[in-house]
C-alpha positions in Angstrom: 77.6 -67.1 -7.2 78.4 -69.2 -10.7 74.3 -69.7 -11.3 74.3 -65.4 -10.8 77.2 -65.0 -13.2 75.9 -67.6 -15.7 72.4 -66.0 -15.4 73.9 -62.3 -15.5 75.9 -64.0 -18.8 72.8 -65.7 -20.5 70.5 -62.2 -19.8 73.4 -59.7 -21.7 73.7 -62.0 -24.7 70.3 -61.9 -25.6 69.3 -58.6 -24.8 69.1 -56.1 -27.8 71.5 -53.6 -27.8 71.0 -50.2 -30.2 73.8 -50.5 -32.8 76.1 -47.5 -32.5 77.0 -45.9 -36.3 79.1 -42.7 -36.0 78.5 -40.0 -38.5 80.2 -36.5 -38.9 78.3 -33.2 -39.7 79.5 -29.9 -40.4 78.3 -27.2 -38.9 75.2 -25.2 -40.2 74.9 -28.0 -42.6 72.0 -30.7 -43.2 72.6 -34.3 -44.2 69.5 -36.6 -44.7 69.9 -40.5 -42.9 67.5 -42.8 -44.0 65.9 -45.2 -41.2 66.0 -49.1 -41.7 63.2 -49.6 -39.9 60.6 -46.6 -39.4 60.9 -44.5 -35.9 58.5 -44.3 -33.2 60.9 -41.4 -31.1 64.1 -39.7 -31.5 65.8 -38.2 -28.5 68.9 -36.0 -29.3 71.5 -35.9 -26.4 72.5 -32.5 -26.9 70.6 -30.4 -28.8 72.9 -27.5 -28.7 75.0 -29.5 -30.8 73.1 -31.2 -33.1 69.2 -31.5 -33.5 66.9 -33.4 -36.0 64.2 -32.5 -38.2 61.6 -35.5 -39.2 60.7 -35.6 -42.8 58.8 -39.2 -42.4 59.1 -42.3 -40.0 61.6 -43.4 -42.3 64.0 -40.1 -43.4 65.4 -37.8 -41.1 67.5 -34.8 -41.8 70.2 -33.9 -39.4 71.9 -30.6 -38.3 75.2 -29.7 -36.9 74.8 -26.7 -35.0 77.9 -26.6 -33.0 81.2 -28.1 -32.9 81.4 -31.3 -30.4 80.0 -34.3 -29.5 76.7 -35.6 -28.6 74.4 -39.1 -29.9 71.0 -39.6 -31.0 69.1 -42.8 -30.3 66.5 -43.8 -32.1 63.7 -45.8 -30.7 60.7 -48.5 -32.9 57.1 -48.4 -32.0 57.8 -51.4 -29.3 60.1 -48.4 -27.3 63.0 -50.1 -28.0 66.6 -48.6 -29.1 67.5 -49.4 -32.7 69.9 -47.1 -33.6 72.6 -45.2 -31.4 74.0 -42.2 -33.7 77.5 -40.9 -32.6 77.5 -37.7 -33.9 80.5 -35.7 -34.2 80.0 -31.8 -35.2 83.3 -30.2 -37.3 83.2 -26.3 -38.6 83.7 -26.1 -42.1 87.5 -25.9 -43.0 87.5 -24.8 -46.2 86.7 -21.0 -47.2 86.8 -20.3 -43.6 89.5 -18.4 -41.6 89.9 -17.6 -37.6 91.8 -14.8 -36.1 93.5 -15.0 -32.8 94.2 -11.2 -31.3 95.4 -12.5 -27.9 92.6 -14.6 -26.5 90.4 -13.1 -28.6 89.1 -14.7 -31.6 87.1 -14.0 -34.6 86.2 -16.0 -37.5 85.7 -15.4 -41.0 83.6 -16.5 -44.2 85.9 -16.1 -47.2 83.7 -17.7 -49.9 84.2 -14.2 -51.8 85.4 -11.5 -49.3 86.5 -12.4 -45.6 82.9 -11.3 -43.7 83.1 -12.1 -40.1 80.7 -15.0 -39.4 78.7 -16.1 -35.6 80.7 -19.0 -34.6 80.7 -20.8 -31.1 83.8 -19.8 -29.3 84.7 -16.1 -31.1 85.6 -13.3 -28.9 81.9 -12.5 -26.7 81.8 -9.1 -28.2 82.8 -9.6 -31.5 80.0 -12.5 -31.6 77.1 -10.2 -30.1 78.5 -7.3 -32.8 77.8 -9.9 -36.0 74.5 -11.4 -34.1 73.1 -8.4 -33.6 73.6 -7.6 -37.4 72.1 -10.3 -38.9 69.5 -10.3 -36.4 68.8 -6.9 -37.7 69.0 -8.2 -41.2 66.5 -10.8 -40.6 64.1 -8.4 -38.7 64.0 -6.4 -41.9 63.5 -9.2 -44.1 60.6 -10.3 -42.4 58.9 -6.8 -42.0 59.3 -6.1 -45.9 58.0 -10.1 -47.1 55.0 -8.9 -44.3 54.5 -5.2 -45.7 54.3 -7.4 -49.1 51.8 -10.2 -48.1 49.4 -7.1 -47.1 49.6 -5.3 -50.1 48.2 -8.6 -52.3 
């Protein structure tokens, strides 16, 4: 039984653990991270929260998408785990304000006038009334930067 626990003792001190770094996003924001050592893969624990873009082996940019939790690990070209990223995913505080009408809620962008925004956890219909508005928006957007391309 000791040569097991001395054996189990001597294999967790020299195996390489990932180092864990926690780092907080805001939501809808990017913040580059530069690597230490360039990355071979890069697997997000819940993408729904956050998610990565890869600029270079080296330089990553990451994205809050929704408020929570979730990591990233980071593995070399050997497969192993170098880096453990805690990420924690805030909503921005300033310029932004939330309105409770009984259980429902609604949140606004305030940067110049209060314009209800999409946020995770607003009121379903309120949500699917703002979605379907900027989906709208963007629909448009792309059809007149199409009806543009054709006309060159």
């Amino acid at each position: 039984m000791r040569r097991i626990l001395i054996a189990a003792a001597i294999f967790a001190a020299t195996t390489q653990v990932a180092a864990a770094e926690q780092l907080w996003l805001t939501m809808d924001q990017v913040r580059p991270f530069k690597l230490e050592n360039p990355a071979k893969s890069i697997v997000v624990g819940n993408p729904a929260i956050a998610d990565v873009t890869i600029q270079d082996n080296a330089n990553i940019l990451l994205f809050g998408k929704a408020p929570g939790l979730t990591n990233i690990y980071i593995f070399d070209e050997n497969g192993e785990a170098v880096k453990n990223l805690v990420i924690r995913v805030r909503t921005p505080s300033s310029d932004m304000m939330t309105v409770h009408r009984g259980v429902a809620r609604t949140t606004y962008n305030c940067t110049t006038n209060c314009e209800a925004t999409v946020t995770v956890g607003d009121d379903q219909a309120q949500f699917g009334i703002v979605s379907s508005q900027v989906q709208n928006k963007y629909s448009q957007a792309n059809s007149l930067s199409q009806d543009g391309d054709s006309n060159n």
